[in-house]
DONU-389485 format. One record per residue: x, y, z of N, C-alpha, C, CB in turn; residue in one letter. Coordinates in steps of 0.001 Angstrom, whole numbers, padded with zeros to 6 digits, always signed. Each point is the difference from the previous one (the first is absolute). Glycine has a CB too. Layout:
<rs>
XYZXYZXYZXYZA
...
</rs>
This chain:
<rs>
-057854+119669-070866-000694-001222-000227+000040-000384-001473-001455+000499+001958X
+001258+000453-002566+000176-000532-001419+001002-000177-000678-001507+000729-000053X
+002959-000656+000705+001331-000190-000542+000090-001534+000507+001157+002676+000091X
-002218-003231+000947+000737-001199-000020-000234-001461-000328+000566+001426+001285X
+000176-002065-001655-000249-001451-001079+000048-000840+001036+001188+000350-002371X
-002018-001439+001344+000038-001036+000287+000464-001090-000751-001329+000996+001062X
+002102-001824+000183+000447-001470-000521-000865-000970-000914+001099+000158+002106X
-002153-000197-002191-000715-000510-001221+000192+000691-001211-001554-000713+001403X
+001614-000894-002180-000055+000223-001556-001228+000627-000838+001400-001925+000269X
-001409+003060-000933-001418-000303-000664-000495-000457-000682+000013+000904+000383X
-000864-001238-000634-000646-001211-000896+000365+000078-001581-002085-000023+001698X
+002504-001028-002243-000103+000628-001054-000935-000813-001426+002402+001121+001207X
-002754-000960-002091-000421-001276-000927+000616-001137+000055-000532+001346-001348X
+001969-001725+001543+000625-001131-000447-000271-000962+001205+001816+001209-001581X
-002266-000226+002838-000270-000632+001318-001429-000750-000316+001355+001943+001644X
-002085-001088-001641-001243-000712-000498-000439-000947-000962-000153+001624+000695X
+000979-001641-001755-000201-000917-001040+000537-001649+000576+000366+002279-001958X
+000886-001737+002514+000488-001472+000444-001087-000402+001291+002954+000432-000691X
-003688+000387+001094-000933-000672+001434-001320-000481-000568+000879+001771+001944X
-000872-000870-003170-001372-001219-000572+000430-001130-000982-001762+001976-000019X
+002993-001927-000456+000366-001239-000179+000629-001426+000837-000009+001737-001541X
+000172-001177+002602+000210-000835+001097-001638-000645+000422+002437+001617+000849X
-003126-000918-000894-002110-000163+000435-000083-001038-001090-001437+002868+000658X
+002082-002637-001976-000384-001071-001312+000237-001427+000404+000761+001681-001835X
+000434-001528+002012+001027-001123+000088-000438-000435+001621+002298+001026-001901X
-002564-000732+002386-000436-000498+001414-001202-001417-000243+000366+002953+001165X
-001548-001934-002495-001102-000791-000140+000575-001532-000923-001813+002551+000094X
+002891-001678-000784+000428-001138-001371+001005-001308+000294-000066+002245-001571X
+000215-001866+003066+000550-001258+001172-000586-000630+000268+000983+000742+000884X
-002390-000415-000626-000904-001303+000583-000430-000808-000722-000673+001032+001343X
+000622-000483-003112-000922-000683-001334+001318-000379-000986-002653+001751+000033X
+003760-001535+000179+000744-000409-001096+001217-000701+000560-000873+001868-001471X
+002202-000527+002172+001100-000955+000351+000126+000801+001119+001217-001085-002108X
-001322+000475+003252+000499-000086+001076+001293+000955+000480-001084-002192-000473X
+002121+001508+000054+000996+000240+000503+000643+001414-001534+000203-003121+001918X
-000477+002930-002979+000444+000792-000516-000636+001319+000319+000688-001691-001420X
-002367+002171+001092-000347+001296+000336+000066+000033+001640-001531+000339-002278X
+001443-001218+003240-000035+000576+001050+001765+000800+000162-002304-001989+000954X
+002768+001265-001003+001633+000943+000075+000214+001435-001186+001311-002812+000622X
-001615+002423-001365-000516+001201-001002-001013+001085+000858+000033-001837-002273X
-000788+001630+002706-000739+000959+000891+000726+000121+001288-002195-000574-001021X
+002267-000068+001548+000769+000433+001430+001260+001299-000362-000330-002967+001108X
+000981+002294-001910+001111+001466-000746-000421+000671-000327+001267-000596-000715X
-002340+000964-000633-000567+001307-000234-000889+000592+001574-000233-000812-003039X
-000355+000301+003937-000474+000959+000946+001105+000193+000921-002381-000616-000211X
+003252-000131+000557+001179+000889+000346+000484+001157-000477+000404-001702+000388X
-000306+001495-001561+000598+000842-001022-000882+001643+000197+000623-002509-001891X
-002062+001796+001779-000697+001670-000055-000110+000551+000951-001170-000290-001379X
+001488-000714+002790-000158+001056+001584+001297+000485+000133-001721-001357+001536X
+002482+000966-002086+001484+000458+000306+000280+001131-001138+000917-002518+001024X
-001704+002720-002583-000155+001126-000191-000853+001033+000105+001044-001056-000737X
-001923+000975+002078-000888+000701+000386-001546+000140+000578+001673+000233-001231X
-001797-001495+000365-001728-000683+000443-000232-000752+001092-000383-000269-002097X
+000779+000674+002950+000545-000557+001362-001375-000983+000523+001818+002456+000725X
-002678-002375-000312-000576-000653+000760-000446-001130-001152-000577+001955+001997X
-000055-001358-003364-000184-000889-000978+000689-000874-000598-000976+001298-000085X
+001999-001013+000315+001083-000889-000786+000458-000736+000957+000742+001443-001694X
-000750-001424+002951-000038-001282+001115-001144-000641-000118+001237+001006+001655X
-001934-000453-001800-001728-001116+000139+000091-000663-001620-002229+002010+001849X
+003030-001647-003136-000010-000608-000844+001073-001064+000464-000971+001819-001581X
+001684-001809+001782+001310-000739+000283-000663-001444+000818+001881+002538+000289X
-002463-002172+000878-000602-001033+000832-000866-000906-000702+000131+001474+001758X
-001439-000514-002562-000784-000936-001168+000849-001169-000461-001209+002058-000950X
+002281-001470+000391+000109-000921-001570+000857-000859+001781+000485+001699-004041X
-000352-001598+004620+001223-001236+000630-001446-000919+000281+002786+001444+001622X
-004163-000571-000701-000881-000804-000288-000549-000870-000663+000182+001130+000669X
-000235-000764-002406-000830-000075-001324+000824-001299+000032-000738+002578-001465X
+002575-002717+001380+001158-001586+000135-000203-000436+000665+001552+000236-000464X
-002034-000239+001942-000379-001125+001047-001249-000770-000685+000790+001461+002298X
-002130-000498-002304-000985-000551-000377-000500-000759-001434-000084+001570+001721X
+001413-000920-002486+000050-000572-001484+000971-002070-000019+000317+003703-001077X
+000246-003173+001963+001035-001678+000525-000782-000495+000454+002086+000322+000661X
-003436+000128+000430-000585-001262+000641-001194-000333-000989+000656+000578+002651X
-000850+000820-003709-001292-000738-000901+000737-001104-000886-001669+002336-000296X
+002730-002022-000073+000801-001286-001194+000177-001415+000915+001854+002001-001560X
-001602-001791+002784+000284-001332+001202-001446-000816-000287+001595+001466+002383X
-002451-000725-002224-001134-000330+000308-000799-000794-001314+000192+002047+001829X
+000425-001243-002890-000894-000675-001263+001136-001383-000621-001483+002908-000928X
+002758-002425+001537+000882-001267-000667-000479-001229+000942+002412+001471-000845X
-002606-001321+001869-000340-001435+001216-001085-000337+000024+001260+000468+001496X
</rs>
């Protein structure tokens, strides 16, 4: 049992750093630019579940695509 591995990555700092910078940029979509941090976040939480922060770095990823939807309809909303 203990000789055998697993297909998961382990976590490492660079995973985590990019999943709380994806959490930043998620928030900095809804209050600043839209389309720039939300794609900026969607990549870094890709980035950190795919180097390891697996469940977090999808739930960052989703935020920031969230943080660009809701950041486009607050700018729709205040330009009209």
């Amino acid at each position: 049992m203990a000789n055998m591995h697993s297909t998961a990555r382990p976590r490492s700092n660079a995973a985590r750093i990019c999943t709380i910078l994806a959490f930043v940029f998620a928030v900095l979509a809804v209050f600043i630019s839209p389309l720039l941090f939300g794609v900026a976040g969607v990549v870094l939480g890709i980035v950190g579940a795919v180097l390891g922060d697996k469940p977090l770095g999808w739930y960052a990823a989703v935020a920031s695509a969230v943080g660009a939807v809701l950041g486009g309809l607050l700018v729709a909303a205040l330009l009209n």
